[in-house]
TORVEXDREN-958828 format. One line per field, with one value per residue: chain; residue in three letters; x, y, z of N, C-alpha, C, CB in turn. Coordinates in steps of 0.2 Angstrom, whole numbers, plus 5000, padded with zeros to 4 digits. Glycine has a CB too. Example, Ala and Ser with C-alpha at 12.3 -4.5 7.8 and 13.67 -1.06 7.14 Angstrom:
2
zaro: c(A/A)
finu: c(ALA/SER)
n.xx: c(5066/5064)
n.yy: c(4972/4989)
n.zz: c(5039/5035)
ca.xx: c(5062/5068)
ca.yy: c(4978/4995)
ca.zz: c(5039/5036)
c.xx: c(5066/5064)
c.yy: c(4984/5000)
c.zz: c(5039/5039)
cb.xx: c(5057/5070)
cb.yy: c(4978/4997)
cb.zz: c(5045/5029)
% end
This chain:
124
zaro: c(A/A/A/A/A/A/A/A/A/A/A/A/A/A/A/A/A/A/A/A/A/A/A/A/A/A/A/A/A/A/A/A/A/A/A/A/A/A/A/A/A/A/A/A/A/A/A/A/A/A/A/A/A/A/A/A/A/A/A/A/A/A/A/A/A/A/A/A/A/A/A/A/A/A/A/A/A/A/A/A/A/A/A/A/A/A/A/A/A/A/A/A/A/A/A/A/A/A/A/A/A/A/A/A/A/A/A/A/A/A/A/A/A/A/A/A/A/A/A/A/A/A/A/A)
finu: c(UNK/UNK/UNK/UNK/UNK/UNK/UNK/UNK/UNK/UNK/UNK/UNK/UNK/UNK/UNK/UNK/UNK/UNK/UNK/UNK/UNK/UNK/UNK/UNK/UNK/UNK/UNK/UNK/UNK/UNK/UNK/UNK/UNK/UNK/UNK/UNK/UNK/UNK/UNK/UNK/UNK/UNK/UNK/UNK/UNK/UNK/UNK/UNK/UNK/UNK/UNK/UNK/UNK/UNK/UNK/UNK/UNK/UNK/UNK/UNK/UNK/UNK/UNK/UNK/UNK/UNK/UNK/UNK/UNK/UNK/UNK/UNK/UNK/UNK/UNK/UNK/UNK/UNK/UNK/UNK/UNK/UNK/UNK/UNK/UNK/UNK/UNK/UNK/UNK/UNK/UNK/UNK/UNK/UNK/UNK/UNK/UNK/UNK/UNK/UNK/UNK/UNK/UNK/UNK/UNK/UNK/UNK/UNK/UNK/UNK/UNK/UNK/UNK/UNK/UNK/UNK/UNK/UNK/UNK/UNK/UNK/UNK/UNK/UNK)
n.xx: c(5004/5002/5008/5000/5008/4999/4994/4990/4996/5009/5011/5008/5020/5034/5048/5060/5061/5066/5079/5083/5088/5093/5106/5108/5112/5122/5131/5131/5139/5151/5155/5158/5168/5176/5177/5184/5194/5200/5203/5211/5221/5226/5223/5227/5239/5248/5246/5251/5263/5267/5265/5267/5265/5253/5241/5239/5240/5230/5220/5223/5218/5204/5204/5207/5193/5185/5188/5185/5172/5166/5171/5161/5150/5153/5152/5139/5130/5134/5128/5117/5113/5114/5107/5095/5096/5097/5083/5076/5077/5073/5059/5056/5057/5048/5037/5038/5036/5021/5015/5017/5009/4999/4995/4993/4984/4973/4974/4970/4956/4952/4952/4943/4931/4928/4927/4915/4907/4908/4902/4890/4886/4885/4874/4877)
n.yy: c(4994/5011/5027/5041/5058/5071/5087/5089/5078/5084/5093/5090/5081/5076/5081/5078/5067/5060/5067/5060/5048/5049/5052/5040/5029/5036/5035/5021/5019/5028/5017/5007/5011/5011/4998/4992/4999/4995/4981/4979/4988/4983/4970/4965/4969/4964/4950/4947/4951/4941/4931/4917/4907/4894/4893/4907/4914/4912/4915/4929/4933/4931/4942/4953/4954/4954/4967/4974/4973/4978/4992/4994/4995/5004/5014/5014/5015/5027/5035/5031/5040/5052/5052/5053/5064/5074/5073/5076/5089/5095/5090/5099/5112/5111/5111/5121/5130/5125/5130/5142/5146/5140/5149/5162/5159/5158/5171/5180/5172/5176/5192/5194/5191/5197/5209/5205/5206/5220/5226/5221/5226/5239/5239/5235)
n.zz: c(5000/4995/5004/5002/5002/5010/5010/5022/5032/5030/5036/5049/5051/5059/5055/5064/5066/5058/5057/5069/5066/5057/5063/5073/5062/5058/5071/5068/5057/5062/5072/5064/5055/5067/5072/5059/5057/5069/5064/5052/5058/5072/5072/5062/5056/5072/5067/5057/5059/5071/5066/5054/5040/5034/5041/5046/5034/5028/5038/5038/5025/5028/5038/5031/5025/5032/5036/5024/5022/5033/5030/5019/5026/5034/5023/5017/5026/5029/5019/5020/5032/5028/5017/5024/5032/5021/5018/5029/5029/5015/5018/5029/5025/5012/5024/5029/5020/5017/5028/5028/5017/5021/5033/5024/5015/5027/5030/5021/5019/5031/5030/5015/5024/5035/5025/5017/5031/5033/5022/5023/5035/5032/5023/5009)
ca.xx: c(5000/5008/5004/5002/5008/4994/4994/4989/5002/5017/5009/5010/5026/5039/5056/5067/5062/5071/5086/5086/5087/5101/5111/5109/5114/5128/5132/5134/5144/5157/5157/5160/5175/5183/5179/5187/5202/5202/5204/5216/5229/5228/5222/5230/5244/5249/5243/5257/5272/5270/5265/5268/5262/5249/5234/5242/5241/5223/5217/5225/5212/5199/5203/5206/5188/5180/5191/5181/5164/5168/5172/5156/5145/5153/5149/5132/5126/5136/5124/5108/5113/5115/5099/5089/5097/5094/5074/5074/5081/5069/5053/5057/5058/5041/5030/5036/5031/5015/5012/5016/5004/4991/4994/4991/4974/4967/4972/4966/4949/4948/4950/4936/4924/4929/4926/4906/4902/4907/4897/4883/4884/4884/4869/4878)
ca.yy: c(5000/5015/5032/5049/5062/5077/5093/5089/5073/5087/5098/5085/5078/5076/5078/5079/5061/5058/5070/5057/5041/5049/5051/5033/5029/5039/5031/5014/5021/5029/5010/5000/5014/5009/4992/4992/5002/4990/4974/4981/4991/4980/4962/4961/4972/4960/4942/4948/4953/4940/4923/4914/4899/4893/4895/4913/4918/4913/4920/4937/4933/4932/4948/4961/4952/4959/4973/4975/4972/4984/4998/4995/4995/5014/5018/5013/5017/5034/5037/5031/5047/5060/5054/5054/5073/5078/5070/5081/5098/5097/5092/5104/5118/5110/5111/5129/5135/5125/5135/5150/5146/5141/5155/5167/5159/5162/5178/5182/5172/5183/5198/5194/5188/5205/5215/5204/5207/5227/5228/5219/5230/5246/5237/5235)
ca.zz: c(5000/4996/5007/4998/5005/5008/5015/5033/5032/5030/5040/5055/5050/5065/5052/5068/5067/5053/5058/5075/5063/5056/5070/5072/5058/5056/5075/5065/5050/5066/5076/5060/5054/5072/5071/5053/5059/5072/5062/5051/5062/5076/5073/5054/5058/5074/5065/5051/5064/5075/5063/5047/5037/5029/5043/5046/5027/5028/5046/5036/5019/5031/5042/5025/5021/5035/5032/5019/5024/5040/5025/5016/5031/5037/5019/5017/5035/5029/5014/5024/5037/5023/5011/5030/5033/5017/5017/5034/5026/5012/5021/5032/5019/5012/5029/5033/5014/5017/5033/5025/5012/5025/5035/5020/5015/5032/5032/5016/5021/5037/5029/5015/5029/5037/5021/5019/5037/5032/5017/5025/5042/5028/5018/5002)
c.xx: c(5004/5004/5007/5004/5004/4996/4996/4994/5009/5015/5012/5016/5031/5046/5060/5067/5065/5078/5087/5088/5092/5107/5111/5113/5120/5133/5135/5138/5153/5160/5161/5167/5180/5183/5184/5196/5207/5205/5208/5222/5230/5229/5227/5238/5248/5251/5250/5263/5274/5270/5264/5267/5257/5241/5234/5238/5232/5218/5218/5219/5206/5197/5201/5199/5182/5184/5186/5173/5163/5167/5164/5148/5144/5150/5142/5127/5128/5128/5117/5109/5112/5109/5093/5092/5093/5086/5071/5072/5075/5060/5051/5055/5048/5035/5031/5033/5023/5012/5012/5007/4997/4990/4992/4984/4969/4967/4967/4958/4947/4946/4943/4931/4926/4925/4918/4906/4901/4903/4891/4880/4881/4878/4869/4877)
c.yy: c(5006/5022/5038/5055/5069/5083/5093/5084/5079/5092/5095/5082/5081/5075/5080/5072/5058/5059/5064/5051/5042/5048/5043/5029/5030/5037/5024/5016/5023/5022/5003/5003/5011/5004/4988/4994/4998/4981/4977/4983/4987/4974/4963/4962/4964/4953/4943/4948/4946/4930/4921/4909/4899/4897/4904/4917/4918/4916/4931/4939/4935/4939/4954/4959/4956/4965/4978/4976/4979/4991/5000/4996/5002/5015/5019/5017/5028/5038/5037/5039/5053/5059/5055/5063/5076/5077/5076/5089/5099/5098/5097/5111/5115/5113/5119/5131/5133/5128/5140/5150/5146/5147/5161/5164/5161/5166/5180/5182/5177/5190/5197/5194/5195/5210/5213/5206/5217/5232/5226/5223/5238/5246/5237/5227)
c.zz: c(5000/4998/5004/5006/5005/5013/5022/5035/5033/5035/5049/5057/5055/5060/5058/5070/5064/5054/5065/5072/5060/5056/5073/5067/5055/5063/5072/5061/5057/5070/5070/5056/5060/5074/5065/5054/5064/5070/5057/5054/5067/5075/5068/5056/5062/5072/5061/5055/5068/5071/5059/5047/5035/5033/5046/5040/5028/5031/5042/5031/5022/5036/5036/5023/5024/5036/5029/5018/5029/5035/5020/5020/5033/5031/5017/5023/5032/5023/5014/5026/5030/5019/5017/5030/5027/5015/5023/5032/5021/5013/5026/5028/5016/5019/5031/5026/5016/5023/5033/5021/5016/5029/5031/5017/5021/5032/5027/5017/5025/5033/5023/5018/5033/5031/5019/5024/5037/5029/5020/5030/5038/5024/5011/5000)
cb.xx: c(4995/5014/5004/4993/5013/4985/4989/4979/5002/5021/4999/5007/5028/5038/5058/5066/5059/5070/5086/5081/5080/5102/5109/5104/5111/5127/5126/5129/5139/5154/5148/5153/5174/5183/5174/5182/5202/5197/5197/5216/5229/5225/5215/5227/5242/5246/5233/5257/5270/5267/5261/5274/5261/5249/5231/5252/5245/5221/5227/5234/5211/5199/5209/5212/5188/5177/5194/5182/5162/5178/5181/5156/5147/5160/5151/5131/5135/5147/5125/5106/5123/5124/5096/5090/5107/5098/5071/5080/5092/5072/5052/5065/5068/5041/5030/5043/5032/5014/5013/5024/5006/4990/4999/4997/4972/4966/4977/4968/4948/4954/4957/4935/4925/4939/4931/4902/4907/4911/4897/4882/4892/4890/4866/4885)
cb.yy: c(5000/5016/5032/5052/5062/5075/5096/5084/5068/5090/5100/5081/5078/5069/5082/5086/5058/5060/5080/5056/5037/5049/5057/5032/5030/5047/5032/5010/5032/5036/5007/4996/5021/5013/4989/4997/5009/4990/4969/4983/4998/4981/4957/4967/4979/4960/4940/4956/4962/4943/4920/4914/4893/4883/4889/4913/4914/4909/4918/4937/4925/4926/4950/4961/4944/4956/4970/4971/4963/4984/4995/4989/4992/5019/5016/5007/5012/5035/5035/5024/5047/5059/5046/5047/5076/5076/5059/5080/5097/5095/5087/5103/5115/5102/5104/5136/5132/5120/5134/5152/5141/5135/5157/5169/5151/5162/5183/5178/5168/5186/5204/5191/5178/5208/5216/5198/5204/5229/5225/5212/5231/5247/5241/5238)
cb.zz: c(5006/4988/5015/4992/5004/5009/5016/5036/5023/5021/5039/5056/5043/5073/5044/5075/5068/5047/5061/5081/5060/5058/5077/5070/5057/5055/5078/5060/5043/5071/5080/5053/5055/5078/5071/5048/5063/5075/5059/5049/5065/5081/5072/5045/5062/5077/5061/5046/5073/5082/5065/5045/5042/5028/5051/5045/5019/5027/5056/5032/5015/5034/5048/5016/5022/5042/5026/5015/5029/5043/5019/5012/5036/5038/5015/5018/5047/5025/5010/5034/5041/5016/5004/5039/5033/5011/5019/5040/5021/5008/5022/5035/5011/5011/5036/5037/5004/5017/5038/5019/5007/5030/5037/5015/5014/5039/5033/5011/5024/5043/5027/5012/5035/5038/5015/5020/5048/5031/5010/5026/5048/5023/5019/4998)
% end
């Protein structure tokens, strides 16, 4: 089922809930950078300095692997953060035009419903 978005929908819309999901988000991308830095500089690094041979070489295949997984994770988690900011930034920007815009129809309304009640108190 796919939900439209209407007036009253963007009018109510909490986008500082999107800006929190974020920061989540961008939370994951900072922990899997320093698990990533972690399994290279320390584990790999060490596993290389201190041991050789066959089950060595392959313990090493296996860390640049997650390495690699680690590096695609911050990236992703990075590009959730940035298209949730940027969804924030612009619906944001939407719901104050739309409450500009609603604000300038009431007024507008008001004052016609002002300028009948003056002709009709004046008898025109």
């Amino acid at each position: 089922m796919t939900a439209v978005l209407t007036w009253q929908r963007l009018r109510d819309l909490k986008w500082s809930e999107f800006q929190d999901a974020a920061d989540g988000w961008g939370e994951a991308s900072n922990r899997a950078d320093a698990a990533r830095d972690r399994v290279s500089n320390e584990m790999a690094n060490q596993l290389s300095k201190s041991q050789k041979g066959e089950a060595a070489t392959a313990a090493l295949g296996r860390l640049k692997r997650l390495d690699r997984n680690f590096e695609y994770i911050y990236t992703e988690c990075g590009l959730v953060r940035t298209t949730l900011n940027s969804l924030a930034f612009e619906l944001s920007g939407a719901q104050r035009s739309a409450a500009e815009r609603s604000g300038a129809q009431r007024s507008a309304a008001e004052r016609s419903g002002a300028q009948r009640s003056a002709a009709e108190r004046s008898g025109g």
